[in-house]
C-alpha positions as CSV (number, residue, x, y, z in Angstrom):
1,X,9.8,-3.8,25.8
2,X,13.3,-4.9,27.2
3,X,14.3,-1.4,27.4
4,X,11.0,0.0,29.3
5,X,11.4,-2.7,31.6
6,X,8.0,-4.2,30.8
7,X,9.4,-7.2,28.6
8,X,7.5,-10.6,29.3
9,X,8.6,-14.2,29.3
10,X,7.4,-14.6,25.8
11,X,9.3,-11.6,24.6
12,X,12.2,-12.7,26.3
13,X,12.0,-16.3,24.5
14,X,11.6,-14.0,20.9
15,X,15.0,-11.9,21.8
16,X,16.4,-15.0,22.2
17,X,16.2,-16.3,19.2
18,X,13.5,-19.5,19.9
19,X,10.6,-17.8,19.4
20,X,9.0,-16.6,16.1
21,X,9.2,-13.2,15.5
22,X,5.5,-13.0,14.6
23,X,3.1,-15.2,17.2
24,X,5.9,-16.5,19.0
25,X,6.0,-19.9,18.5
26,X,8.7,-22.3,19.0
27,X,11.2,-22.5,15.8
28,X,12.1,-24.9,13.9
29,X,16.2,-24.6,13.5
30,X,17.7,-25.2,10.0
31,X,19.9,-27.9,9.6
32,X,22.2,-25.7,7.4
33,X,24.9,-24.3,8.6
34,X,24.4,-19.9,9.1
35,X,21.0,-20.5,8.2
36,X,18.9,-18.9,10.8
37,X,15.0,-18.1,10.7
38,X,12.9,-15.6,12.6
39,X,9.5,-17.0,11.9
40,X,8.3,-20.6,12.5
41,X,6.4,-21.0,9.2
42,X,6.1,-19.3,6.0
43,X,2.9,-17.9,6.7
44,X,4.6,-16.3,9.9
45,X,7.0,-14.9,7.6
46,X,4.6,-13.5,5.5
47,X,2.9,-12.0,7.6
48,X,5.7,-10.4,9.6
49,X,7.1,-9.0,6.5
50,X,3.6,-7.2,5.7
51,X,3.6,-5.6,8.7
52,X,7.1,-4.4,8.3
53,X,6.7,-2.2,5.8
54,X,7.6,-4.5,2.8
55,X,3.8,-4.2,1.6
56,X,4.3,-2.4,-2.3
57,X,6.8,-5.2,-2.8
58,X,5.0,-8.0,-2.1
59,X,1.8,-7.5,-3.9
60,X,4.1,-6.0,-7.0
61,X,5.1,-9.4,-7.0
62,X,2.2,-11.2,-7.1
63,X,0.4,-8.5,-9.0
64,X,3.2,-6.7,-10.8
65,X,1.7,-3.5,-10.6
66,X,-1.4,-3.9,-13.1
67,X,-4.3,-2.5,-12.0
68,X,-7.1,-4.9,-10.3
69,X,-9.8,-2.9,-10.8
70,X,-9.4,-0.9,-14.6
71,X,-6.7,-3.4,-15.9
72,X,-3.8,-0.8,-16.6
73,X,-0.6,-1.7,-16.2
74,X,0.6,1.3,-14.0
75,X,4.5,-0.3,-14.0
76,X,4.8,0.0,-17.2
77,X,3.5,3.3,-17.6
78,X,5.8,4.6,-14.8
79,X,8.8,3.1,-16.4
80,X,7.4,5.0,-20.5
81,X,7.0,7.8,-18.3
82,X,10.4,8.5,-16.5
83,X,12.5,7.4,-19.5
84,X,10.8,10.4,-21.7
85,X,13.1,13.5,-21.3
86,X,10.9,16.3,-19.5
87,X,7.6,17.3,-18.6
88,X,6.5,17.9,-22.0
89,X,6.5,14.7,-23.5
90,X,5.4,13.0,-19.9
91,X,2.7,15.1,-19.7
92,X,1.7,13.9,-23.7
93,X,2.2,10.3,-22.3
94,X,-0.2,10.3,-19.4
95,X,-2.5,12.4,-21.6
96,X,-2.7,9.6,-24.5
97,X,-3.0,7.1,-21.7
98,X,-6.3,9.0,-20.1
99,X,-4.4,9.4,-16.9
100,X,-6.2,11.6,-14.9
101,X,-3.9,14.1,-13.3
102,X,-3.7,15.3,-9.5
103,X,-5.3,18.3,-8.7
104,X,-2.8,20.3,-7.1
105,X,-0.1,21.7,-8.9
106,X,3.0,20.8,-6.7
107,X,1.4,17.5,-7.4
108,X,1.5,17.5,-10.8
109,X,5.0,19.3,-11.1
110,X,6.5,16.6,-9.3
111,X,5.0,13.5,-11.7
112,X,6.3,15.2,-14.3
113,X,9.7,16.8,-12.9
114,X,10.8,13.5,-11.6
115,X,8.1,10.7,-11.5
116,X,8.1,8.2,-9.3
117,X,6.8,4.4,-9.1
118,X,4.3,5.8,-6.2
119,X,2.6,8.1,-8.3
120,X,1.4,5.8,-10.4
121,X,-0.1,2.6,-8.6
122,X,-0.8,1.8,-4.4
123,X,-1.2,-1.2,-2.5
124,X,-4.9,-1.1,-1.4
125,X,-6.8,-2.8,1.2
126,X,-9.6,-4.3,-0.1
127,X,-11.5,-4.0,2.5
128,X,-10.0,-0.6,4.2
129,X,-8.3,-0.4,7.2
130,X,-11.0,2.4,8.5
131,X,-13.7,-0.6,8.1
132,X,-11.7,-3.3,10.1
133,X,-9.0,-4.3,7.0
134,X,-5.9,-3.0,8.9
135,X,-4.5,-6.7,10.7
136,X,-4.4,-8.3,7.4
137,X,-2.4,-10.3,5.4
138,X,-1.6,-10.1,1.4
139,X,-5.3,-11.8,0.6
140,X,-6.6,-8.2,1.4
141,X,-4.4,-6.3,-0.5
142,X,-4.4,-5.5,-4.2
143,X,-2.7,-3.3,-7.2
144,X,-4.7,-0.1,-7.6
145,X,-3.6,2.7,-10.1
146,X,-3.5,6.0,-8.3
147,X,-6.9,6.9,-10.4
148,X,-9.0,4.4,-9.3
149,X,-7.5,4.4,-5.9
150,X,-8.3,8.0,-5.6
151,X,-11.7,6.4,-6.7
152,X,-12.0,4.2,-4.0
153,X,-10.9,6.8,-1.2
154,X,-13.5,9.2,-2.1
155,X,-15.7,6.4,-2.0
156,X,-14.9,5.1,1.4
157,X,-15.1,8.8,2.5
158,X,-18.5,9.1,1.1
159,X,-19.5,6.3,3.4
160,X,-18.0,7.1,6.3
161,X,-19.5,10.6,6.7
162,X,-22.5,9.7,5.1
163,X,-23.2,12.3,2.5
164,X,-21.5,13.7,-0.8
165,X,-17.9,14.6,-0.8
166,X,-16.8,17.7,-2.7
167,X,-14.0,17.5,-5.6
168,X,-11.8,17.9,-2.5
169,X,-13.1,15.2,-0.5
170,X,-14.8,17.4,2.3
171,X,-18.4,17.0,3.1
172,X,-20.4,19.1,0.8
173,X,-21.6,21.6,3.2
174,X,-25.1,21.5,1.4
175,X,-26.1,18.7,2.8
176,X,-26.6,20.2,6.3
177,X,-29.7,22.1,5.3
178,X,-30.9,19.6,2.5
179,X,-33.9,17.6,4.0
């Protein structure tokens, strides 16, 4: 805002450094020397950090990556995964674990080329963004292996266009001219 020209008192008073960085409040100053806070409160913190991007790593840390809703601990799957040698044996791995894999085959070249932590578990909103979830904190957000959040999208989807959703997730066309 300082920068367009449009910056307000109370973004002034943030840039300063008295204000918390996430509703602006007046801070509280350590008493320790080079200790410095931008947020007035640990929830402040929190919540500031969510919305910075740092999302995956705090519910891994108060999840650690286990699914919430089929129990599978999509970590340590990852981690078997990636230290076996090549796609051959990863693709035995997620086979004996019933992983279901993605449909497309760039997809599933690159989760067995070089997996990564991503491909195997999300942080979800519980109740989804698209629904009025989005301005939340961690208490609506949860582990979700990438099967059952593939689960849950098609789901959502289902209910916001209000009919069934093909294998790809597009409204089945049938149900234009079904009465």
């Amino acid at each position: 805002h300082r920068l367009a020209g449009t910056a307000t008192a109370a973004d002034e008073y943030v840039l300063a450094g008295r204000g918390c960085a996430w509703c602006g409040g007046r801070l509280h100053f350590s008493t320790l020397p080079g200790v410095r806070s931008l947020y007035c409160s640990h929830k402040c913190g929190e919540e500031g950090r969510v919305r910075q991007g740092q999302i995956r790593e705090r519910v891994f840390g108060l999840e650690g990556g286990t699914c919430g809703t089929c129990g599978t601990d999509a970590r340590a799957l990852y981690l078997r995964v990636r230290a076996l040698s090549g796609p051959p044996e990863r693709m035995g791995a997620l086979l004996d674990a019933g992983w279901r894999l993605p449909t497309s085959k760039t997809a599933v070249d690159c989760l067995l080329q070089d997996p990564k932590e991503h491909h195997f578990w999300q942080a979800d909103h519980a109740v989804p963004v698209a629904e009025g979830g989005g301005g939340c904190g961690l208490d609506n957000l949860r582990t979700l292996c990438t099967m059952c959040h593939r689960k849950e999208t098609e789901k959502q989807l289902r209910r916001r266009h209000g009919g069934p959703m093909s294998q790809e997730g597009q409204a089945d066309i049938r149900q234009f001219w079904s009465k």
